[in-house]
C-alpha positions, 0 to 999 in steps of 0.5 A: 528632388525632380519635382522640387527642381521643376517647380523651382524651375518654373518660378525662377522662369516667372522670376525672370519674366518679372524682372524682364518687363520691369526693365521693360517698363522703366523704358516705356514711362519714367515714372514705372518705378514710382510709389503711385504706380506701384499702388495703381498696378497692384490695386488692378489685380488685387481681388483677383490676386486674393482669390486666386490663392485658395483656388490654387488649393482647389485646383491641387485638390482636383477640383474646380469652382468657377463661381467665385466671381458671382459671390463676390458679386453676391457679397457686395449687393447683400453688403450694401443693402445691409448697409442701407437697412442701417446695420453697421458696415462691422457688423454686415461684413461678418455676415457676408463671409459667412454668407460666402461660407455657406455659398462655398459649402453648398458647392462642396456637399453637391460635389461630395454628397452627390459626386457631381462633377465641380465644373458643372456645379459651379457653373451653376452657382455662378448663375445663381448667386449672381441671380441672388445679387440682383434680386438683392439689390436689383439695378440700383447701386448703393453709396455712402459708405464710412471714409475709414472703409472706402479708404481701406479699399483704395488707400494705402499703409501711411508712408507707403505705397503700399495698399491695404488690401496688398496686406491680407494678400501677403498675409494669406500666401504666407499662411497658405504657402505654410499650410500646402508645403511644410505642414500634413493638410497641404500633404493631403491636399497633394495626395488627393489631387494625384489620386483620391481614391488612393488617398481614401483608402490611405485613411485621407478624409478626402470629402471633408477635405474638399467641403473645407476647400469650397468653405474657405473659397467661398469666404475668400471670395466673399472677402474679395467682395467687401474690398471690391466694395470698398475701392469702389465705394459703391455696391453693385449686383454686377460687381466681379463680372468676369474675374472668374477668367483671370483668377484662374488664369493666375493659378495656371500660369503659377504652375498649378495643374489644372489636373490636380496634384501639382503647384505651388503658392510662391508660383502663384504669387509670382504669376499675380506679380506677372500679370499685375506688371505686364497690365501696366507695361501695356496701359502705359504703351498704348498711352505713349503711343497716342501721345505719339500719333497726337504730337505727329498730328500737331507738328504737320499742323493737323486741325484738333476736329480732324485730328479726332476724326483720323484717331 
């Protein structure tokens, strides 16, 4: 019960900071409620948002994969040149997440098989797959992809605000936050993170488990590739530079110990809401205030090039 009202707890507190820089926002631009920058604030986030879930899961389970970021990469480059041979873009994506399910099990069986630390595995992925990207695809970027798949990637649900990608989102915390807090898998999970040897001799199969983790994290973020793709139209090998950082900065600030053995997904979901709407509070700021110092530069009758100069 202590545990459930510490989680409790610390949601309700992400709740309340939610909630805060929402009024926070309505202040700063009076269009912060509209449907477009509901779109706008939450397509910024979304990749990052997806893949933070399964690295929370992860994370529960005492373990680390800082590689997500060069999959996605990786999955976008081998996407796009798929593309470009002239396979079908149905066809190329499934090929993709199998790809990012391969990637995610050769971390798994050098932290299982060879009981190498996750952090320096992945740390090593993480260079080589974005190595593999750019032998893949190299410098060049390709185009041209179906109006119905770039439009999944930066359209939204007809009559909504609501964007497409924002719907596998949901769908995946449901589904996760139903399998790590009402069903047996998500027990194991809690029991390895706090103590795995314990839970070996428990009768817990703790490596499947992690080789399962590091798959289904491995697809995810390949996943989290094809929609990169799609809302960029393009494919690139240095697509996802840098997420690596965020994801995990939103399992973390969701209340997932970066120990293991502890966390929520609903804490996860409310931190990716968190950092979605304080992006967008701040962006709209710093735009208020140059329109600000823009009019102040006006009305004392300041020339446009000087204007410039002192901005």
């Amino acid at each position: 019960m202590s545990r459930a009202r510490r989680f409790l707890g610390w949601e309700a507190l992400l709740a309340v900071v939610l909630v805060a820089l929402i009024a926070i926002g309505t202040t700063v631009s009076p269009v912060f409620l509209s449907g477009r920058n509901f779109t706008n604030l939450t397509a910024a986030v979304i990749e990052v948002s997806i893949m933070a879930l399964p690295m929370a899961l992860i994370i529960i389970a005492g373990e680390i994969d800082l590689s997500v970021e060069s999959m996605a990469g990786l999955s976008c480059a081998i996407g796009g040149i798929l593309w470009q041979a002239g396979i079908p873009i149905q066809v190329a994506i499934p090929i993709v997440l199998v790809i990012g399910a391969a990637g995610g099990l050769l971390n798994g069986v050098l932290v299982t098989s060879f009981g190498l630390p996750s952090l320096v595995v992945t740390l090593g992925t993480l260079a080589l797959f974005r190595g593999l990207a750019l032998v893949v695809l190299g410098s060049q970027g390709v185009a041209g992809f179906p109006d119905w798949f770039t439009s999944f990637g930066f359209g939204t649900v007809p009559g909504t605000p609501i964007p497409w990608p924002l719907l596998i989102f949901a769908g995946l915390a449901i589904v996760l936050g139903l399998v790590l807090h009402t069903m047996w898998p998500g027990r194991r999970l809690f029991a390895i993170g706090k103590n795995a040897s314990a839970a070996r001799y428990s009768g817990v199969g703790v490596a499947r488990t992690k080789l399962v983790l590091f798959a289904f994290n491995g697809v995810i973020a390949a996943l989290a590739g094809v929609i990169l793709t799609a809302r960029f139209a393009s494919s690139r090998a240095d697509i996802g530079q840098g997420l690596t950082l965020t994801v995990i900065t939103i399992v973390l600030l969701g209340g997932v110990n970066i120990f293991g053995g502890r966390g929520t997904i609903p804490g996860v979901v409310l931190a990716a809401a968190v950092l979605a709407v304080l992006g967008n509070v701040l962006r709209r700021a710093q735009r208020r205030r140059g329109r600000r110092r823009g009019g102040r530069f006006l009305r004392a009758g300041v020339p446009a090039g000087e204007r410039q100069r002192q901005q």
